[in-house]
C-alpha positions as CSV (number, residue, x, y, z in Angstrom):
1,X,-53.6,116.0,44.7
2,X,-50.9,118.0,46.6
3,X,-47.4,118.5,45.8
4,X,-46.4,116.4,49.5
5,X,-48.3,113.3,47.7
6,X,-46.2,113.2,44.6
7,X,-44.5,109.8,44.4
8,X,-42.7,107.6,42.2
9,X,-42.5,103.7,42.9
10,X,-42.1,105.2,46.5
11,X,-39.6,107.6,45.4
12,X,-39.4,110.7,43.3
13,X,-36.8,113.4,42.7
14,X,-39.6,115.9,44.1
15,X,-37.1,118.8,42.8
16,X,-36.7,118.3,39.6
17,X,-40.2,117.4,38.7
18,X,-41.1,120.7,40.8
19,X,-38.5,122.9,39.0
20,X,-39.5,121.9,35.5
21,X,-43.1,122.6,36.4
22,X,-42.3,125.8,38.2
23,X,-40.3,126.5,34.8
24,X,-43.0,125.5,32.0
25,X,-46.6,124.9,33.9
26,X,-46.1,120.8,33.5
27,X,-44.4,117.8,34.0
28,X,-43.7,114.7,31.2
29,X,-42.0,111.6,31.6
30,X,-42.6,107.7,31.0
31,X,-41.3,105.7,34.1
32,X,-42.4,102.5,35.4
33,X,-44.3,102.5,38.2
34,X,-46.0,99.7,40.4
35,X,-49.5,98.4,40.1
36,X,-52.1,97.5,42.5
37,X,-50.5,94.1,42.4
38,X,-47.1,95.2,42.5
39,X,-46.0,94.8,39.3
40,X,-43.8,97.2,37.5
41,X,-45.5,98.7,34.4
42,X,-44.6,101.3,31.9
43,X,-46.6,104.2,32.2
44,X,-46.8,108.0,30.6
45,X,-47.0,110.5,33.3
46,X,-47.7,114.3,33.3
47,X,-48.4,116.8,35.5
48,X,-49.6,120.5,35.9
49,X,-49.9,123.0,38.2
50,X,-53.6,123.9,39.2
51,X,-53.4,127.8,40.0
52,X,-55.6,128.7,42.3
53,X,-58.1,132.0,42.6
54,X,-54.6,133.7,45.0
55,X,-52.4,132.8,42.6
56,X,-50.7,129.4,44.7
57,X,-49.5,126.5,42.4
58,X,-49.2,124.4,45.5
59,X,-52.0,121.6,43.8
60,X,-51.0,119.8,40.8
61,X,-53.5,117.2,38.3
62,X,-51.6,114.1,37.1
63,X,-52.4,111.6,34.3
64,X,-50.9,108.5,33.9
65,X,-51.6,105.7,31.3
66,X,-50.3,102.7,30.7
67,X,-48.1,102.4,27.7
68,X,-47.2,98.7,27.8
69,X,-49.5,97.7,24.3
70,X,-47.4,100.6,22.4
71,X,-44.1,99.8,23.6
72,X,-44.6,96.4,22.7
73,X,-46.3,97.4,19.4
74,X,-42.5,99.9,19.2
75,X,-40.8,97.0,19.6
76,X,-42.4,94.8,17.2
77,X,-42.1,97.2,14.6
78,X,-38.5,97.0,15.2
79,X,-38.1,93.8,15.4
80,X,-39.6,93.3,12.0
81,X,-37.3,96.5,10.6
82,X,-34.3,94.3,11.7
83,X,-35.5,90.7,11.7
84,X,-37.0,88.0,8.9
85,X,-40.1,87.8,10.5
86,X,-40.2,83.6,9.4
87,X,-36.7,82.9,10.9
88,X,-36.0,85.3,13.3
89,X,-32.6,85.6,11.8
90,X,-31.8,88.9,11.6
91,X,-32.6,90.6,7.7
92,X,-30.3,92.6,5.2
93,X,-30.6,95.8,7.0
94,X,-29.4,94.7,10.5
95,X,-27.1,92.4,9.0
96,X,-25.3,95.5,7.5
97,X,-24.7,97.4,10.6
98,X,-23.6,94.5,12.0
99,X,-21.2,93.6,9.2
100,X,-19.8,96.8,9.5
101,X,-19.3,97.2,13.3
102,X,-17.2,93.3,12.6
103,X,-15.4,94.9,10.3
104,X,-14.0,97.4,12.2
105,X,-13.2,95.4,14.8
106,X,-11.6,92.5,12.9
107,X,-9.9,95.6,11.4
108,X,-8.4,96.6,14.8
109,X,-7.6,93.6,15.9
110,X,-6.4,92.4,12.9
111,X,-8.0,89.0,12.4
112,X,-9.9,87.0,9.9
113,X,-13.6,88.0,8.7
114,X,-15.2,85.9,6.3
115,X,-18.6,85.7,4.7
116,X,-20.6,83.1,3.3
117,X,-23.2,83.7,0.8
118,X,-25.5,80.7,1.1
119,X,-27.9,79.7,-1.6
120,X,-30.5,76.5,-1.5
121,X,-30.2,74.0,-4.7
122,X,-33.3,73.8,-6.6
123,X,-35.2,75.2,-3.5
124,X,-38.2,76.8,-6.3
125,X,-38.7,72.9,-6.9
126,X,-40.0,72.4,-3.7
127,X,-42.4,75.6,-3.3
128,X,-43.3,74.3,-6.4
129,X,-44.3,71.1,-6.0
130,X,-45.3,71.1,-2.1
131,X,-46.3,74.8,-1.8
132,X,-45.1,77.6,-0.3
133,X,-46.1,77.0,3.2
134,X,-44.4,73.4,3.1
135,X,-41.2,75.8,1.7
136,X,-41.4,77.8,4.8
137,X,-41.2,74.9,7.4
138,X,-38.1,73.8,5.5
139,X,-36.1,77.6,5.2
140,X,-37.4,77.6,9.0
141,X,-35.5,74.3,9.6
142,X,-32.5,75.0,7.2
143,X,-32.4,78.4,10.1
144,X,-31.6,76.0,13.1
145,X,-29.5,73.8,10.9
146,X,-27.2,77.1,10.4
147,X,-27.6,78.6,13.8
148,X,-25.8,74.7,15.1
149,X,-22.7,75.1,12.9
150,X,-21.8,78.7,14.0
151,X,-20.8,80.3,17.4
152,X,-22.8,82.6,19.3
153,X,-20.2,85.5,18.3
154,X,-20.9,84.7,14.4
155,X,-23.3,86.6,12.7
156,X,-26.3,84.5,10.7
157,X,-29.0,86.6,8.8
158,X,-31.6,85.7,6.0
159,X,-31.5,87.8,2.4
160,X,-34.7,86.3,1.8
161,X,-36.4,83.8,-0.4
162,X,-33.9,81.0,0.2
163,X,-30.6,82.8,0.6
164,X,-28.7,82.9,4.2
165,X,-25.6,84.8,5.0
166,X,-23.0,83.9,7.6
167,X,-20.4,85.9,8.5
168,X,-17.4,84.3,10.5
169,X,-15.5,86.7,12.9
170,X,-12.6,86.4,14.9
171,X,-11.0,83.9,13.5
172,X,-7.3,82.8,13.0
173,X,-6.8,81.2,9.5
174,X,-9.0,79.9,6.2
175,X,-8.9,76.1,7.6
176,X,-11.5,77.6,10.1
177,X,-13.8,78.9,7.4
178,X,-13.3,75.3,5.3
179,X,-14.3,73.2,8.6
180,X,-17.1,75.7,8.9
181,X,-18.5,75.7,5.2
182,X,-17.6,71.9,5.3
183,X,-20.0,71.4,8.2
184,X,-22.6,73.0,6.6
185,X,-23.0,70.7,3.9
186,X,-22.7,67.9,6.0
187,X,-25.6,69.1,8.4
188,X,-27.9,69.9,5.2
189,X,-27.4,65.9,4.2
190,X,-29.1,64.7,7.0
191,X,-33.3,64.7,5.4
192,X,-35.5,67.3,6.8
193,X,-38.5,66.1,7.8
194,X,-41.7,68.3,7.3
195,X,-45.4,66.7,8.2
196,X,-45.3,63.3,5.7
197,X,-42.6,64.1,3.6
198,X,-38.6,64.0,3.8
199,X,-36.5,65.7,1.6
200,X,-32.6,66.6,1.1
201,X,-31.9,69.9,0.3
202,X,-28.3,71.0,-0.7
203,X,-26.4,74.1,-0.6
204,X,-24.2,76.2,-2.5
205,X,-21.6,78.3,-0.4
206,X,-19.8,81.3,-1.8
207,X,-17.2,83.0,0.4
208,X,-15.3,85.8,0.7
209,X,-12.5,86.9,3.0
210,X,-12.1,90.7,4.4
211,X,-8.8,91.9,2.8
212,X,-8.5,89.5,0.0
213,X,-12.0,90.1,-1.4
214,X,-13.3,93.4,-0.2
215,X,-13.2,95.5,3.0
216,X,-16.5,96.9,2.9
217,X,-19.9,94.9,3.6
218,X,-21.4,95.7,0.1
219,X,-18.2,94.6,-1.9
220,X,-17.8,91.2,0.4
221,X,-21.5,90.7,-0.1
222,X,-21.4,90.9,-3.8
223,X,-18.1,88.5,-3.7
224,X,-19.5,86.1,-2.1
225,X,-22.5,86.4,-4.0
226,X,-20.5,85.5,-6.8
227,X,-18.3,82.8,-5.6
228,X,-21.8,80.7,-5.0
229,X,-22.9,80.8,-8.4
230,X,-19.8,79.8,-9.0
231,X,-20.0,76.9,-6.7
232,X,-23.5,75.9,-8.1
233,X,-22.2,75.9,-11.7
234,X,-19.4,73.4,-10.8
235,X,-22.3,70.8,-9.5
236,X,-23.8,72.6,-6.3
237,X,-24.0,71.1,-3.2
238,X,-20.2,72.7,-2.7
239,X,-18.4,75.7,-1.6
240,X,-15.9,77.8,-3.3
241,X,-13.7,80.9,-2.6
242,X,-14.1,84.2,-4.6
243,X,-11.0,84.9,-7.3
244,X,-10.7,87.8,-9.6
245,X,-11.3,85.5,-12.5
246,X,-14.8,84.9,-11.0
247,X,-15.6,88.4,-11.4
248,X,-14.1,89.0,-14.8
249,X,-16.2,85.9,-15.7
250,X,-19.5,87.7,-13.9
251,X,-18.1,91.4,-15.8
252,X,-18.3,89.4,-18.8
253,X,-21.9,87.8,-18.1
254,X,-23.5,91.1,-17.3
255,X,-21.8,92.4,-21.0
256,X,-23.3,89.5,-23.0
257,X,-27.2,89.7,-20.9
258,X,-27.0,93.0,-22.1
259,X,-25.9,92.5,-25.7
260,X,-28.7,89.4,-25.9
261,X,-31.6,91.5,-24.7
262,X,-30.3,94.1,-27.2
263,X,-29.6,91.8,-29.8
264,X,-33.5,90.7,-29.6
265,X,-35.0,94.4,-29.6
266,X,-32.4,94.7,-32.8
267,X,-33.9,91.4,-34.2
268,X,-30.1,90.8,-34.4
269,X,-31.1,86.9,-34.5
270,X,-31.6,84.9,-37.2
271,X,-32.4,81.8,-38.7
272,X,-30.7,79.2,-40.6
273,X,-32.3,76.2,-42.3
274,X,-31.0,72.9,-42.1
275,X,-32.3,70.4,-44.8
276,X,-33.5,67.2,-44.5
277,X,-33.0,64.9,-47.0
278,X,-35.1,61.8,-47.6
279,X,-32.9,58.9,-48.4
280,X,-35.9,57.6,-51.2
281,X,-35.6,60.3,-53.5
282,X,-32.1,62.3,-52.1
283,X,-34.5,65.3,-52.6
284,X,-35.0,67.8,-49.6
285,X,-38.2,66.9,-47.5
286,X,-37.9,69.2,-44.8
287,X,-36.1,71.6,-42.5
288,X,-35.2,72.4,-39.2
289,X,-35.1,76.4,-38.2
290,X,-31.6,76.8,-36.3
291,X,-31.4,80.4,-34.3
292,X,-28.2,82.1,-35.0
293,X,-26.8,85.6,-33.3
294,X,-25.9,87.9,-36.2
295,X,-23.8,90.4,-33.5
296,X,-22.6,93.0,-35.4
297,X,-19.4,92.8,-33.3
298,X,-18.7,89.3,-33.4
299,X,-20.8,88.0,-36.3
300,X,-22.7,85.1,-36.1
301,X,-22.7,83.8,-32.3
302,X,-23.5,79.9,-31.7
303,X,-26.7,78.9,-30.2
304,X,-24.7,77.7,-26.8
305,X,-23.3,80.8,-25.9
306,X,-26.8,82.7,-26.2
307,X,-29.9,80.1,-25.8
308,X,-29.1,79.7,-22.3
309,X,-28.4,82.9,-21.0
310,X,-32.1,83.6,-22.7
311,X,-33.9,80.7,-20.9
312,X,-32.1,82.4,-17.7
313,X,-33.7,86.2,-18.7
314,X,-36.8,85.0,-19.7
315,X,-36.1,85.6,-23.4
316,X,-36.1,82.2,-24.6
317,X,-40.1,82.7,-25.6
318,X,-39.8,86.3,-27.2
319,X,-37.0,84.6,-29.2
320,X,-38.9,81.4,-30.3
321,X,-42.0,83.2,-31.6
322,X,-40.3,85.6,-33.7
323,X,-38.1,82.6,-35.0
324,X,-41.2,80.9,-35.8
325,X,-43.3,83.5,-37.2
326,X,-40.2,83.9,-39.9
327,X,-39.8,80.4,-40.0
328,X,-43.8,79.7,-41.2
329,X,-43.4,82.5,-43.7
330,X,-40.6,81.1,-45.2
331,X,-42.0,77.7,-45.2
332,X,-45.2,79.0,-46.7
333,X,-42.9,80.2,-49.8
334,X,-41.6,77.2,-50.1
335,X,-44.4,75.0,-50.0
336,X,-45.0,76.4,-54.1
337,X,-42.1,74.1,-55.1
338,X,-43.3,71.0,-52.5
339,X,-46.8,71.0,-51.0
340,X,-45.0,68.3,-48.3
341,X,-42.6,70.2,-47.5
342,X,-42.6,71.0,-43.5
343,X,-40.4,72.8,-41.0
344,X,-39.1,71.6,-37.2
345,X,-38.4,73.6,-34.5
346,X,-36.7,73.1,-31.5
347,X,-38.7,74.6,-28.4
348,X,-36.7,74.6,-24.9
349,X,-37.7,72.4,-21.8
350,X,-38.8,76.1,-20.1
351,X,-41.1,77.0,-23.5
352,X,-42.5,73.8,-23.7
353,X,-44.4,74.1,-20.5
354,X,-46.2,77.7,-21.3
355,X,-49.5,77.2,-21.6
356,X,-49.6,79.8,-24.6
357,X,-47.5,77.4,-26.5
358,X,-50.7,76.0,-28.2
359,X,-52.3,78.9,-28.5
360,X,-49.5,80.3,-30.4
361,X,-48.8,77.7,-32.6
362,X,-52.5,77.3,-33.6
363,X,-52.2,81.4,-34.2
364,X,-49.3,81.8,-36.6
365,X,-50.6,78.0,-38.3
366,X,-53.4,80.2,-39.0
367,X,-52.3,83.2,-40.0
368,X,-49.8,81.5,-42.7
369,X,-52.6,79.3,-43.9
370,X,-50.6,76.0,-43.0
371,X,-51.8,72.8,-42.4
372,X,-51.1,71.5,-39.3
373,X,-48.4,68.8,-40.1
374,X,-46.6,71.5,-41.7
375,X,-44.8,72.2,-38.4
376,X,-43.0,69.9,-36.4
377,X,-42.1,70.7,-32.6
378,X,-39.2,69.1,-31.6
379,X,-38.4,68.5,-27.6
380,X,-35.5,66.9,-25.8
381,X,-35.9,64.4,-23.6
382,X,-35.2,66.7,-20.6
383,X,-38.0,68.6,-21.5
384,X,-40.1,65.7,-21.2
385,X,-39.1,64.4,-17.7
386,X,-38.9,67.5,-16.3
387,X,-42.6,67.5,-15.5
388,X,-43.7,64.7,-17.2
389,X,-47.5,64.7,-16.2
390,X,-48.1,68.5,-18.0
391,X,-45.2,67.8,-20.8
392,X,-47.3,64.6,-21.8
393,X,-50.6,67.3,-21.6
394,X,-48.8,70.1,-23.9
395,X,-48.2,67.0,-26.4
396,X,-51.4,65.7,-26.7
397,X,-52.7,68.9,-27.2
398,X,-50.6,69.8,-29.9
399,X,-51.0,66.3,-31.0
400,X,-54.9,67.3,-31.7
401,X,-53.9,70.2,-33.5
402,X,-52.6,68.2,-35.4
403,X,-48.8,69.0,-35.2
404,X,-46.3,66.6,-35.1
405,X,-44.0,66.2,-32.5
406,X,-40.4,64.8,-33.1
407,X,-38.0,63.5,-29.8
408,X,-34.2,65.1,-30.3
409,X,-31.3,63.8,-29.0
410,X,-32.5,60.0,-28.8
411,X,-30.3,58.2,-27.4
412,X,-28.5,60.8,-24.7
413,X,-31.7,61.0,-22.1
414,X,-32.6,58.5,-19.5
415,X,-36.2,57.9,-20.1
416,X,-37.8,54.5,-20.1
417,X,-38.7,53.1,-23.5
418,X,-42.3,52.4,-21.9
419,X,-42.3,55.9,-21.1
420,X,-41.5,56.7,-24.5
421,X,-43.3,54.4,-26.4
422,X,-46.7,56.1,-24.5
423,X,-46.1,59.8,-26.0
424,X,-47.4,60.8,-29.0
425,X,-44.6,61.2,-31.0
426,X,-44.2,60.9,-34.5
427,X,-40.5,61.3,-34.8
428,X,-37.1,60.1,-32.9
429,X,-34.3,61.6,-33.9
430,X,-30.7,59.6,-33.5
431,X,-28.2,62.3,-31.9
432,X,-25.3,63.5,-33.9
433,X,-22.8,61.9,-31.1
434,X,-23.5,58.1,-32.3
435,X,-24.1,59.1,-35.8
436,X,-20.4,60.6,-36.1
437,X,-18.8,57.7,-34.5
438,X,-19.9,54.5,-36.4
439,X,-17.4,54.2,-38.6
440,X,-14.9,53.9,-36.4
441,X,-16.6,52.9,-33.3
442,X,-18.7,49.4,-32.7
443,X,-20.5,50.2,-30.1
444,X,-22.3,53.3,-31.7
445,X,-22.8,51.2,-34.7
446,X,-24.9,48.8,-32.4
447,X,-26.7,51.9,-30.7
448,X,-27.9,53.2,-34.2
449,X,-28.9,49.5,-35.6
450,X,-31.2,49.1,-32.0
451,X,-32.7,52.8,-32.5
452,X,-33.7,51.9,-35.9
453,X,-34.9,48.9,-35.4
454,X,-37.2,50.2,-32.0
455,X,-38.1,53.6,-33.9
456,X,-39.7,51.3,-36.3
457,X,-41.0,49.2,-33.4
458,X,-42.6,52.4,-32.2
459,X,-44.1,53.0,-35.8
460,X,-42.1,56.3,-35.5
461,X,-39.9,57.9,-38.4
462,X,-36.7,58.2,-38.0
463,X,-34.0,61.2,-38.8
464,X,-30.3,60.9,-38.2
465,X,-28.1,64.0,-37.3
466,X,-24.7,65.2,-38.3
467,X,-24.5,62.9,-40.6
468,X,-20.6,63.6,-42.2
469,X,-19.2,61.3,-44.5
470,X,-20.4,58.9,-47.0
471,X,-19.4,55.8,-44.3
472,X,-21.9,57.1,-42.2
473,X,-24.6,57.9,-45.1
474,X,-24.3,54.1,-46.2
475,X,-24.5,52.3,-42.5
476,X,-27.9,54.4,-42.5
477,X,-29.2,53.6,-45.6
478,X,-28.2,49.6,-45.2
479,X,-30.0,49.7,-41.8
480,X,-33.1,51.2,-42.8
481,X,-33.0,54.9,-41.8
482,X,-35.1,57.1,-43.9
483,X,-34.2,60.6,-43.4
484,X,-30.6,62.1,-42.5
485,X,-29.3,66.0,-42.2
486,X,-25.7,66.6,-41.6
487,X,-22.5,68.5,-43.1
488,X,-22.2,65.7,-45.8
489,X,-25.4,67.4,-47.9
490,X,-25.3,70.7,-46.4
491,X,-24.8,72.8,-43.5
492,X,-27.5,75.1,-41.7
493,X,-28.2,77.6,-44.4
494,X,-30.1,81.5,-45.0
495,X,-33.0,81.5,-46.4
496,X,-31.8,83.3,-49.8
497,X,-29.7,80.0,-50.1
498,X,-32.5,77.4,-49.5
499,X,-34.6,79.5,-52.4
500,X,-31.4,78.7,-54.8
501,X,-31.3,74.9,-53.6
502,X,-34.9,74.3,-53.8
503,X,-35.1,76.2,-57.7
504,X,-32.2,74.1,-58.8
505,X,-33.9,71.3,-57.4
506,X,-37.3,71.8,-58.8
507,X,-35.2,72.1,-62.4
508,X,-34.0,68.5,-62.2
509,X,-37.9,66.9,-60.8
C-alpha cells in the first residue's frame, strides 16, 4: 500500500512511524486497532519499506495479527505467578510485595499493621475422610468467609494447603485487630455447607504487630506463624498475640527435633523393663518395654518430652521397631529361665494404623523364633476411636497372628463398653490414676471394684498400674485382680538388671 494510506484507528502519527522506517528499513509496534465490526483488538503491526528498481521507498508492506489469545495467555500466566489459582486470593509471592509496599506506608504514616497467620483445625481430617475435592469447596468457601470480615484496603492471600494470611493496614489501635480476629471465628461457626454434608471448621489465628513483632514481611510472617501454633496448642479455635517467650519456646523446639532425630541415628534411646508380677505366685510373668532417652547432655529424658515430638516428625515408627527388635531379643534370653514369659509394648495411635505394623510384627516374631503370644501390643483407647473401622481391622489381624492385644489406660477414654466388649482384646489394663488413689479416695476404690468385676465380665485379664504401697497391693488382691506392676515391686529397669532379678528368682523356684 502507499505511505498516504497508512492509518491507525483513523489516526496515526505518520512521522514517527515514517522516521523510524526511514531510520532502520521497518516499523514495529502492538496497538489496538478496530475490526470490521468495530471492535477494538490488540494487534502486532510492522512495516517495511518496499525499494523500488529507482531507488524510491515511497511503498511500504504491512502485517498485522491479532494478538488477543497471547495477551490473554500473558495474563494468565501472571495471574497464576501472583494468584492461588483455587481461591483467587492472591499467593505468597504477591502477598510479599504487597506486604512490603504496606509497610512502608504504615511506616510513613505511622499507623498500625498487623498480620494474621491463619491456620484450619484438623482441616487433613476432612481431605481425609471426604476427599480432596470436597476439601477444595470448603478452603474455597473459608476464602469468601475471610474476604466478609476484612475491608477492601486489607490485604487477604492464601499460603496454601489450608493456611490464609490477613494483613490489617491502616489501623489505629489493637482493639481493631481483636474485633477483627474475633469476627473471624465467629463467621467460621456458622456450618459450611458443601453438596450433602455440613461441617464446622475452626481456626487458629496467630498475629503479629509491625514494630512490636517485626518490621519486615519475613520476620512478621514467621511471628505470626508462631503465635498460631501457639493458639492451637491452648485448645484451637482461638487467637493469640506473638511474645518473645513464644519464640524462646519455638528456639527451644527446633533444639530438641534436632537432638531427637539425632538421638535416634545415635540409638541414644533405650529401653527399660517394667515387670509384672502375678499376684498367684509373686513371681515375674511378664514385662512391658518403656523407651527412655539416654541424652548424653541431660541423661535419661522421660517419654513425654520426646514421644510426641516423634509422632510429630514421623519418628515414632523408626523408634518403635528398633525398641522392639531389642525388646524380642531380650525377651528370647529370658524365655530360658520361663518359657511363659512375654513382653508388651506400647504402639502409638499414629503406628497403630500403618499397614506394615503386621507385617513387622510377624517379621521380627520370626526372626527371634517366638511364639506369637509371646508379644503383647498394647493400644490406648484413643488409638482405638480414632478410626475405629481400620483400628478394629489392624486388631483382628494381629489377633490371627496370634498376638495378644492388651487396652491401657482403662478407665481414662470414652468408649462405649459395647464397643469394647466387641474388640478382640485379651487384656484391660486399670490406669495408674485410680490405682494410686484408693486408699484415700472412695470413689476410685469403686472405679477399680467395677473394672474388675466387667474385665472378668469381658473374660479379659486384668493388670493394674502404679501400683505403690502395700494398701493398694491388698484392695487388688481382695477384689480379685491378678496381675499388678508399680513402684511397690520395682521400677522400670535395664536389661542387665532384669537378668539379675530373674537369676535370683530362678534360685528360689
Amino acid at each position: 500500500i502507499s505511505s498516504s494510506k497508512i492509518a491507525s484507528d483513523g489516526e496515526m502519527l505518520r512521522g514517527k512511524v515514517m522516521k523510524e522506517i526511514l531510520s532502520h528499513g521497518f516499523y514495529t509496534s502492538e496497538l489496538w486497532l478496530r475490526n470490521s465490526s468495530g471492535r477494538k483488538i490488540p494487534v502486532d503491526m510492522k512495516m517495511a519499506a518496499v525499494v523500488s528498481e529507482a531507488g524510491d521507498e515511497s511503498n511500504f508492506v504491512i502485517t498485522i495479527t491479532d494478538i488477543k489469545y497471547r495477551i490473554k495467555s500473558e495474563r494468565e500466566l501472571r495471574r497464576l505467578a501472583d494468584y492461588d489459582s483455587l481461591t483467587s486470593l492472591p499467593n505468597r509471592s504477591k502477598l510479599t510485595v504487597q506486604l512490603e509496599q504496606s509497610i512502608l506506608l504504615a511506616k510513613e504514616n505511622a499507623s498500625l499493621l498487623a498480620v494474621l497467620f491463619i491456620d484450619l483445625d484438623n482441616f487433613k481430617n476432612v481431605n481425609d475422610s471426604l476427599g480432596h475435592s470436597f476439601g477444595d469447596s470448603v478452603l474455597i468457601a473459608v476464602a469468601e468467609r475471610l474476604r466478609s470480615c476484612v475491608r477492601r484496603s486489607d490485604i487477604i492471600a492464601r499460603l496454601g494447603g489450608d493456611e490464609f494470611t490477613i494483613a490489617l493496614v491502616g489501623l489505629d489501635t489493637l482493639d481493631a485487630v481483636v474485633k477483627v480476629a474475633n469476627n473471624i471465628l465467629l463467621a467460621m461457626q456458622r456450618p459450611f455447607t458443601v453438596g450433602e454434608h455440613d461441617l464446622v471448621i475452626s481456626p487458629s489465628i496467630g498475629i503479629s504487630v509491625l514494630g512490636e513483632n517485626g518490621s519486615d514481611v519475613e520476620t512478621l510472617l514467621s511471628n505470626a506463624d508462631i503465635a498460631m501454633y501457639h493458639a492451637k496448642n491452648h485448645g484451637k479455635n482461638n487467637f493469640s498475640f506473638f511474645s518473645d517467650s513464644m519464640n524462646e519456646r519455638l528456639i527451644n523446639r527446633i533444639a530438641l527435633e534436632k537432638r531427637v532425630r539425632l538421638g535416634l541415628e545415635n540409638d541414644e534411646f533405650v529401653l527399660h523393663y517394667q515387670p509384672k508380677i502375678g499376684l498367684l505366685s509373686g513371681h515375674i510373668v511378664g514385662f512391658e518395654a518403656l523407651v527412655r532417652w539416654n541424652d548424653p547432655e541431660r541423661g535419661l529424658v522421660a517419654p513425654n518430652e520426646f514421644i510426641p515430638m516423634a509422632e510429630e516428625l514421623g519418628l515414632i515408627g523408626e523408634m518403635t521397631w528398633k525398641s522392639l527388635k531389642v525388646a524380642l531379643k531380650d525377651l528370647r534370653r529370658w524365655r530360658t529361665h520361663n518359657k511363659s514369659m512375654y513382653l508388651s509394648l506400647n504402639v502409638s495411635a499414629t503406628h497403630f494404623h500403618d499397614q506394615s505394623l503386621i507385617l513387622h510384627v510377624n517379621n521380627l516374631l520370626t526372626k527371634f523364633d517366638l511364639p506369637p503370644e509371646a508379644l503383647k501390643i498394647e493400644v490406648t483407647e484413643s488409638a482405638l476411636i480414632k478410626e475405629p473401622e481400620k483400628a478394629t481391622q489392624t486388631m483382628l489381624e494381629l489377633n490371627k497372628l496370634g498376638v495378644e492385644l492388651a487396652l491401657d489406660d482403662f478407665g481414662t477414654g470414652y468408649s462405649s463398653m459395647a464397643y469394647l466388649k466387641r474388640l478382640p482384646l485379651s487384656t484391660l489394663k486399670i490406669d495408674r490414676t485410680f490405682v494410686s488413689d484408693i486408699d484415700v479416695n472412695d470413689g476410685h476404690k469403686a472405679i477399680v471394684s467395677s473394672a474388675v468385676t466387667l474385665v472378668k465380665a469381658f473374660g479379659c485379664n486384668l493388670v493394674a498400674e502404679g501400683v505403690e504401697t502395700k494398701e493398694q497391693l491388698d484392695f487388688l488382691v481382695n477384689h480379685g485382680c491378678e496381675k499388678i506392676q508399680g513402684y511397690y515391686y520395682y521400677r522400670p529397669l535395664p536389661a542387665t538388671e532384669i537378668e539379675i532379678i530373674l537369676a535370683e528368682q530362678k534360685k528360689t523356684d
